[in-house]
DRENMI-370841 format. One record per residue (C-alpha): residue in three letters; x, y, z. Coordinates in steps of 0.25 Angstrom, whole numbers. Layout:
<rs>
r resn = Ala | u = X | v = Y | w = Z
...
</rs>
This chain:
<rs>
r resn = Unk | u = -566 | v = 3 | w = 442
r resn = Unk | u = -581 | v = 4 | w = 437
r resn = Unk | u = -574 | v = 5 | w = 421
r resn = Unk | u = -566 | v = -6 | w = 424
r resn = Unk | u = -578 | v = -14 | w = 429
r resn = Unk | u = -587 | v = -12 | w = 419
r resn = Unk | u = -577 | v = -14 | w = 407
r resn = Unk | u = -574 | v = -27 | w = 414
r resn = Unk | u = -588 | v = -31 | w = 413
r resn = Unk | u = -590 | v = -27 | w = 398
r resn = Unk | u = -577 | v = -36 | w = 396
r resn = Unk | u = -584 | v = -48 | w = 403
r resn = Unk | u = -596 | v = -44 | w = 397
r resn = Unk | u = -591 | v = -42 | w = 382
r resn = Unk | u = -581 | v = -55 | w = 383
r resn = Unk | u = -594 | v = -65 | w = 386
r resn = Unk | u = -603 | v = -60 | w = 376
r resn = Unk | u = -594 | v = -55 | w = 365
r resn = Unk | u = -601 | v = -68 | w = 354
r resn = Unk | u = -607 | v = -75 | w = 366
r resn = Unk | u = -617 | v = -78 | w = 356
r resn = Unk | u = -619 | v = -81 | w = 342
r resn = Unk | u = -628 | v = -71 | w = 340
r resn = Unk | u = -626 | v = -58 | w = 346
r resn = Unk | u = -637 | v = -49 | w = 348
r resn = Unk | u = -639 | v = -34 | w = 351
r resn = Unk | u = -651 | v = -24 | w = 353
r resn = Unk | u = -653 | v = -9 | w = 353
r resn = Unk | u = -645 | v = -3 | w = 362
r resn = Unk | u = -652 | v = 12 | w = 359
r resn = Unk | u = -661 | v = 18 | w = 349
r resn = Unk | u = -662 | v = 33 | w = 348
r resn = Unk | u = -670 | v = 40 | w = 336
r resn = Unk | u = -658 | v = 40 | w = 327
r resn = Unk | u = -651 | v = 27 | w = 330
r resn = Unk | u = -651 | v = 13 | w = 335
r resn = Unk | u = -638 | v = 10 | w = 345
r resn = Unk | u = -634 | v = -5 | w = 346
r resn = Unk | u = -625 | v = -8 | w = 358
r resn = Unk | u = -614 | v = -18 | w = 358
r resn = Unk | u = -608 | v = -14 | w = 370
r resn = Unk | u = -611 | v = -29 | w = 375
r resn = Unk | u = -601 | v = -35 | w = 368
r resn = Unk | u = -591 | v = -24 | w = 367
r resn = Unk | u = -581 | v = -27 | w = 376
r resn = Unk | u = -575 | v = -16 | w = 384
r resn = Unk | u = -562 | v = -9 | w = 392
r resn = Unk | u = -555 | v = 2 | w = 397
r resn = Unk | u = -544 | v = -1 | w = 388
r resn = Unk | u = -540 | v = 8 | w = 379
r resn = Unk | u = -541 | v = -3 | w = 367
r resn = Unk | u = -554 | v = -6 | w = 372
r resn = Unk | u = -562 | v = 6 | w = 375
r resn = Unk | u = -574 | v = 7 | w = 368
r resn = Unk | u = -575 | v = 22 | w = 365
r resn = Unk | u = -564 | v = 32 | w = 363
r resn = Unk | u = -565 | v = 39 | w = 376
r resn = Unk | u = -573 | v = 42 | w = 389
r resn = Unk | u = -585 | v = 52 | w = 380
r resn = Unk | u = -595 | v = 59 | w = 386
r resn = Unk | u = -604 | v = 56 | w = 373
r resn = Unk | u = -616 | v = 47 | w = 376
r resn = Unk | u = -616 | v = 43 | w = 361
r resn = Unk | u = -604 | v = 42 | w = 349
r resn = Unk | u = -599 | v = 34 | w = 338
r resn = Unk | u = -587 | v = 26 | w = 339
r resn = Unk | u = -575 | v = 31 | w = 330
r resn = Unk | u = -569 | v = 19 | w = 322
r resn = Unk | u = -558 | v = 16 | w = 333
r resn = Unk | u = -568 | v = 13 | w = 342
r resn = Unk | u = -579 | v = 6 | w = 333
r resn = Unk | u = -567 | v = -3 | w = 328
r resn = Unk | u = -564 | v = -8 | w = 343
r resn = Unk | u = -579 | v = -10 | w = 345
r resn = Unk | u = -580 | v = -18 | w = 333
r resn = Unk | u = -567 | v = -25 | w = 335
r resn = Unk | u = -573 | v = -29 | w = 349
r resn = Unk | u = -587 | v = -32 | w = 345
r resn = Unk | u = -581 | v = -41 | w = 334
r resn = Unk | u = -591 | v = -33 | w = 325
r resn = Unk | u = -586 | v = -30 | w = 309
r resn = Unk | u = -589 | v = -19 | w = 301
r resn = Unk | u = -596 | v = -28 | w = 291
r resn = Unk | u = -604 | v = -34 | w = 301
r resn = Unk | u = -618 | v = -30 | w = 302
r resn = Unk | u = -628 | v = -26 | w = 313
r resn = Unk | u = -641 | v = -32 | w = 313
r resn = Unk | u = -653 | v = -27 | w = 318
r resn = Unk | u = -666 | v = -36 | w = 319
r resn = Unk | u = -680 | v = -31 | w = 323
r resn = Unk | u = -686 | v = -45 | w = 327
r resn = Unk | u = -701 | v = -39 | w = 329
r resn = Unk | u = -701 | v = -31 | w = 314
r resn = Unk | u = -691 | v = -42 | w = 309
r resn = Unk | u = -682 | v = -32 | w = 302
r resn = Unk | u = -667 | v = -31 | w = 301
r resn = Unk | u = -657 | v = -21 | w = 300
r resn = Unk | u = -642 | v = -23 | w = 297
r resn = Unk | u = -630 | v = -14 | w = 298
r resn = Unk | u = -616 | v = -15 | w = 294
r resn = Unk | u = -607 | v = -11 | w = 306
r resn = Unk | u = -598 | v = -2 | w = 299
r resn = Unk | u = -609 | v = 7 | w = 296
r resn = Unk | u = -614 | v = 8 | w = 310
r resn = Unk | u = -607 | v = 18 | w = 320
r resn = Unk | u = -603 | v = 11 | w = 332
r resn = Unk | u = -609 | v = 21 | w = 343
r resn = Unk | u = -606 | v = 22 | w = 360
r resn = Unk | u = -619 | v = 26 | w = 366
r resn = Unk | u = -618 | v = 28 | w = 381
r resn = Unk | u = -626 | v = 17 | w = 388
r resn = Unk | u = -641 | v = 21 | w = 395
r resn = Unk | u = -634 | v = 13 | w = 406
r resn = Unk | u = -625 | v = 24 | w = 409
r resn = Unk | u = -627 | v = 31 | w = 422
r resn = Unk | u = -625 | v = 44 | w = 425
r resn = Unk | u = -620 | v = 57 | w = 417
r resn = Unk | u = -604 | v = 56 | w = 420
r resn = Unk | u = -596 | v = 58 | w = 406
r resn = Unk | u = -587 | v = 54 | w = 399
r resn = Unk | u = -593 | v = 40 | w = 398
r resn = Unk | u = -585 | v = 28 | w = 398
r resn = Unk | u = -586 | v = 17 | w = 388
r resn = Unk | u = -593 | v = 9 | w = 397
r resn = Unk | u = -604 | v = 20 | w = 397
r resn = Unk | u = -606 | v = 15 | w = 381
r resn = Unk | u = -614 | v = 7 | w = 373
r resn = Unk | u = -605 | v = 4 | w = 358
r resn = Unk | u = -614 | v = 0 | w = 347
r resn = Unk | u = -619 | v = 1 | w = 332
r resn = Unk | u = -628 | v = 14 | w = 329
r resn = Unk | u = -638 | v = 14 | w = 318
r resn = Unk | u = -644 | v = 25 | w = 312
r resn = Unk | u = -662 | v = 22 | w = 315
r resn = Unk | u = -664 | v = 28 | w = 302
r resn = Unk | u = -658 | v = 14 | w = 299
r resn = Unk | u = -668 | v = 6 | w = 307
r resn = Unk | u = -680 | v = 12 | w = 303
r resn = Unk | u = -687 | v = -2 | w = 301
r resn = Unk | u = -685 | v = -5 | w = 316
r resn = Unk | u = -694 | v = 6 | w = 322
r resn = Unk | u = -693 | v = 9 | w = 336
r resn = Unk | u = -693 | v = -4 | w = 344
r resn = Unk | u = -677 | v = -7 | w = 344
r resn = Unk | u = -677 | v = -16 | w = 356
r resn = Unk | u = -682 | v = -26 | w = 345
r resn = Unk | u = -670 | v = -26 | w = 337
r resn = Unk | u = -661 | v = -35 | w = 338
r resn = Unk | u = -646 | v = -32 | w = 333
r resn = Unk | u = -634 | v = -43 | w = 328
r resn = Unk | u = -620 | v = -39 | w = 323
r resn = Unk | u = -613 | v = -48 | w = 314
r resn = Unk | u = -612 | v = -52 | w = 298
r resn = Unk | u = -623 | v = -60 | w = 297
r resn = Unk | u = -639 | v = -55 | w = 302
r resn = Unk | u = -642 | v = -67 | w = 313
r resn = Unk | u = -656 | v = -63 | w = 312
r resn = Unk | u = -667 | v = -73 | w = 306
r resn = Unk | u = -676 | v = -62 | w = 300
r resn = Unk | u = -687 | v = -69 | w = 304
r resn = Unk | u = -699 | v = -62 | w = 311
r resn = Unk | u = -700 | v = -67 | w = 326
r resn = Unk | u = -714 | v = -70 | w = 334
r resn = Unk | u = -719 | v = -63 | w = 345
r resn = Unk | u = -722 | v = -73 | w = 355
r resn = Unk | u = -738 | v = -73 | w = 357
r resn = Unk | u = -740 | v = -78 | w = 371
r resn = Unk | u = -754 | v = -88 | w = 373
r resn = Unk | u = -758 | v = -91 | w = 387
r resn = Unk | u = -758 | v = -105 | w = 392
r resn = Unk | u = -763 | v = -113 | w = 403
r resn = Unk | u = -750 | v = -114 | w = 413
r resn = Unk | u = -750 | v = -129 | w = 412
r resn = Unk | u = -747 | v = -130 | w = 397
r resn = Unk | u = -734 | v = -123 | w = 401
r resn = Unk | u = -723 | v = -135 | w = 400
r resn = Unk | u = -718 | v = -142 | w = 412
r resn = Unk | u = -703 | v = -139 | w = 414
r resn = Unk | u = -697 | v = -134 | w = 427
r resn = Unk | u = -693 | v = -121 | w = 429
r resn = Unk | u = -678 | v = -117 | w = 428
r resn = Unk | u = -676 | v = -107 | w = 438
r resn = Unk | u = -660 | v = -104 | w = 437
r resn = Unk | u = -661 | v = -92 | w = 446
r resn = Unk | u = -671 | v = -94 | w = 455
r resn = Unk | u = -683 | v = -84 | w = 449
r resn = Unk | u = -694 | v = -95 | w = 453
r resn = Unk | u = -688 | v = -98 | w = 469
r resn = Unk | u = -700 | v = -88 | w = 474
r resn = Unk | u = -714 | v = -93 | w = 472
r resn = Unk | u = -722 | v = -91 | w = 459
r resn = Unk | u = -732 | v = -97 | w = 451
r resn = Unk | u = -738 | v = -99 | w = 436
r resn = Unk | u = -744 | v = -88 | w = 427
r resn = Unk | u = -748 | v = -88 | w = 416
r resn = Unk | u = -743 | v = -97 | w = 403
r resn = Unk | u = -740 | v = -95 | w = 388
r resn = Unk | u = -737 | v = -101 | w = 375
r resn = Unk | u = -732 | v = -98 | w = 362
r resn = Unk | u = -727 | v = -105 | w = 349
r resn = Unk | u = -718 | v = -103 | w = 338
r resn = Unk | u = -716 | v = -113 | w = 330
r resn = Unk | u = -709 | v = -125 | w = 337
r resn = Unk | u = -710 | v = -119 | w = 349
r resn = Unk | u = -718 | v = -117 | w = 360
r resn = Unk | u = -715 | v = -105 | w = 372
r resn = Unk | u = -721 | v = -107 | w = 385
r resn = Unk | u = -721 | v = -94 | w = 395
r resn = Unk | u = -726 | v = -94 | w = 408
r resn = Unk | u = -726 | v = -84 | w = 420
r resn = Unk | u = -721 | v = -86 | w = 434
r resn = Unk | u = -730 | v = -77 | w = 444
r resn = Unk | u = -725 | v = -73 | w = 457
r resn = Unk | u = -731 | v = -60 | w = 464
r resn = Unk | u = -743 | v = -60 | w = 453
r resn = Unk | u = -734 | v = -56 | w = 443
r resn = Unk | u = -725 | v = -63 | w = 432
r resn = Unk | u = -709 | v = -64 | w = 436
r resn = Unk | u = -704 | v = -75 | w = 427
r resn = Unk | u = -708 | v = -81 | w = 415
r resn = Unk | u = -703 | v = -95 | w = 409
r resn = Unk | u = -703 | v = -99 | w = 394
r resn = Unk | u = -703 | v = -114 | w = 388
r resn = Unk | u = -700 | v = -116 | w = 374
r resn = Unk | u = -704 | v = -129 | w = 368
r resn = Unk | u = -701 | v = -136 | w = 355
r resn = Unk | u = -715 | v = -141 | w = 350
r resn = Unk | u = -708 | v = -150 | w = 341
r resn = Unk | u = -701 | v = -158 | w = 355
r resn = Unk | u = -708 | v = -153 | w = 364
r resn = Unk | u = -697 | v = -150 | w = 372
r resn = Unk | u = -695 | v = -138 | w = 381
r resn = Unk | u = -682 | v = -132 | w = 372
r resn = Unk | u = -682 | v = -117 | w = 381
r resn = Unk | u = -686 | v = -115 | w = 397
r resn = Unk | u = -684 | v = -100 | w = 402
r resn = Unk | u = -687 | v = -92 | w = 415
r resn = Unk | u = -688 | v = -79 | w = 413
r resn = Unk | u = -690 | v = -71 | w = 428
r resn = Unk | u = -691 | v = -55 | w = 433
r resn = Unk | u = -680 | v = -50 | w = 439
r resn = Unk | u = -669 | v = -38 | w = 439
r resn = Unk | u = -665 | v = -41 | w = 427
r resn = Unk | u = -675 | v = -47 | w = 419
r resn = Unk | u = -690 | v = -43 | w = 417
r resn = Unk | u = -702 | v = -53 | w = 408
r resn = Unk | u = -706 | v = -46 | w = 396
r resn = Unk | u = -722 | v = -46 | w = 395
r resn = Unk | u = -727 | v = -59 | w = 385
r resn = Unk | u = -730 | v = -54 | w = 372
r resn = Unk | u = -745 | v = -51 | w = 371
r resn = Unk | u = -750 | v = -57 | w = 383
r resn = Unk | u = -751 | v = -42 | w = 392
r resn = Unk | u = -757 | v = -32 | w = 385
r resn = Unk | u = -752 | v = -23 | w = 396
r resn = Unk | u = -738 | v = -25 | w = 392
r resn = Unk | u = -741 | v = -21 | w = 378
r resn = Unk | u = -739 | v = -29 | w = 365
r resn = Unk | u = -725 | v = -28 | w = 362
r resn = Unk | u = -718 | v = -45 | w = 360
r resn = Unk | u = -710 | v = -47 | w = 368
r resn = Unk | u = -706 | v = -62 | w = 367
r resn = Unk | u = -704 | v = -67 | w = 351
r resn = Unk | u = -699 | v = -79 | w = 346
r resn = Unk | u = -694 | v = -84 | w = 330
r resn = Unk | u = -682 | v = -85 | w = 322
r resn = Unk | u = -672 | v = -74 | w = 326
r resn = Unk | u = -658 | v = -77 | w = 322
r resn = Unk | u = -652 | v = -86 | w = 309
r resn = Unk | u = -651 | v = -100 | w = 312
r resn = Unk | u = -657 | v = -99 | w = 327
r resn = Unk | u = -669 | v = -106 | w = 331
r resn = Unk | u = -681 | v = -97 | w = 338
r resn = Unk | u = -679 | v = -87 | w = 347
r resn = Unk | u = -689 | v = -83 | w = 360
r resn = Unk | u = -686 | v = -68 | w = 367
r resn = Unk | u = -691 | v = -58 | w = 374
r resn = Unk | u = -696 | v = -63 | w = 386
r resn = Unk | u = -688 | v = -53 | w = 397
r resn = Unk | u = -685 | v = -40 | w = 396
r resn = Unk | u = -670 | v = -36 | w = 402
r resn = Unk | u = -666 | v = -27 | w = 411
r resn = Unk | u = -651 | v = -31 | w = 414
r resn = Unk | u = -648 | v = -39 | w = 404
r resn = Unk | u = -651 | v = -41 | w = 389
r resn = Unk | u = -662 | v = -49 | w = 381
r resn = Unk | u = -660 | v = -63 | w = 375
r resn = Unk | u = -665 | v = -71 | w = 363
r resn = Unk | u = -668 | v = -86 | w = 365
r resn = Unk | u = -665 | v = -95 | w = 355
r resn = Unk | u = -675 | v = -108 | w = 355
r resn = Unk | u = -664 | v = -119 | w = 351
r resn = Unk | u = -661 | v = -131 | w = 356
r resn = Unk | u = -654 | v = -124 | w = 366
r resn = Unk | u = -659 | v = -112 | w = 368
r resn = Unk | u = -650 | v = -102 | w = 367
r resn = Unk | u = -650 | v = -85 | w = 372
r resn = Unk | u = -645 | v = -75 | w = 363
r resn = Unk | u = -643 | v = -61 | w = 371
r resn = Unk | u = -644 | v = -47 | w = 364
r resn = Unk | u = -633 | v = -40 | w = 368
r resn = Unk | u = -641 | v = -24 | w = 373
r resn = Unk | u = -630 | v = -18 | w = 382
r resn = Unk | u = -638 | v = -18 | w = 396
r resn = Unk | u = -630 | v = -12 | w = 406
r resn = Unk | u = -638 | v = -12 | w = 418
</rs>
């Protein structure tokens, strides 16, 4: 009943994001001394059924590579060609990789979310990816959760270097007037003001400002406003909770060290600005805001499973 269950759920799960979006976007599953493991289990749809299994058999193998049976059905079910091409961006060092697929293995690695020590595992038990040899990647150094990867024909990245946001403190009332939008209640308890910040880049101008309650910070909410209309074009709340936490403001702490967390600049071809980094995730994964007209959210796909 629990297989059943759960391949259920990847079927829901795969039919509702399988090109959801116009750019798709993955990060570093796992990164070991010798390779670099990229997950696509998210958009790898998945059954019991005998057409449909994504390894051979029940294994008791925490790592393998596909054999061409089973790399054709997860190409096949990815939409993914042999000519296309995986593309890693490091966004901080501005550096890009790119990778024919047909010269990648396509790899199960047991899930970190696995529990317990029973074998053989299922398929359910197994992230399916790409595997890079890091001899490969050298120009990355160490710092893989700032990669960003795209599979396709065409390279979406811009190749142009974004900004870590630098944060100057402002008197609270310079912070624009605009009601709060509260959707799920975050602010129903009492709070009050903390401190206020500004940043610009070009056009633009980011507002952040903390919400205090018990003496510390829970929530923070970010306006975006275009300098050239003066209109407020992006309003977000973003609030502590199980599933969420705020990621420190880039050099405002010294405490919390000096590694950005939020940057801003042109990401992606024929996109407008982009602003991110402003949560870290504990159930769910990261997004990438898009500052256009209408804002839009492009997620990274990174196989969290909690």
């Amino acid at each position: 009943m629990k297989t059943f269950t759960l391949a259920i759920f990847y079927l829901v799960l795969a039919s509702s994001t399988i090109y959801a979006q116009e750019i798709m976007l993955f990060n570093i599953s796992d990164s070991n001394n010798k390779t670099l493991f990229i997950s696509l289990s998210d958009i790898y749809p998945l059954s019991d059924h005998i057409d449909s299994l994504a390894i051979p058999e029940e294994s008791s193998e925490e790592h393998f590579t596909l054999n061409s049976k089973y790399r054709k059905r997860f190409l096949t079910k990815t939409k993914i060609a042999e000519t296309d091409k995986v593309f890693l961006y490091d966004y901080v060092q501005n550096e890009l990789l790119s990778f024919t697929v047909k010269n990648l293995n396509v790899v199960a690695n047991i899930s970190p979310y696995k529990s317990g020590d029973e074998t053989p595992f299922s398929q359910y038990d197994y992230m399916i990816g790409f595997e890079i040899d890091k001899k490969l990647t050298k120009v990355f150094g160490d710092n893989s959760y700032e990669i960003l990867v795209a599979v396709g024909k065409k390279n979406p990245f811009a190749g142009k270097q974004l900004t870590a946001i630098v944060w100057k403190k402002i008197n609270s009332k310079e912070f624009p007037s605009k009601k709060i939008k509260d959707e799920f209640g975050y602010l129903e308890q009492e709070y009050t003001i903390g401190d206020s910040y500004l940043s610009k880049f070009e056009d633009l101008e980011y507002f952040i400002q903390n919400l205090i309650r018990n003496k510390s910070t829970f929530a923070r909410r970010l306006l975006v406003v275009n300098t050239k209309t003066n209109e407020i074009i992006y309003d977000e709340l973003f609030c502590e909770n199980e599933s969420d936490s705020l990621a420190p403001l880039n050099f405002i702490n010294k405490e919390e060290g000096n590694t950005p967390n939020q940057w801003t600049g042109k990401l992606f071809n024929n996109k407008e600005t982009v602003i991110f980094g402003f949560e870290y995730h504990s159930f769910s994964c990261p997004e990438i805001t898009v500052l256009g007209k209408k804002p839009t959210h492009i997620g990274i796909y990174c196989d969290n499973r909690h």
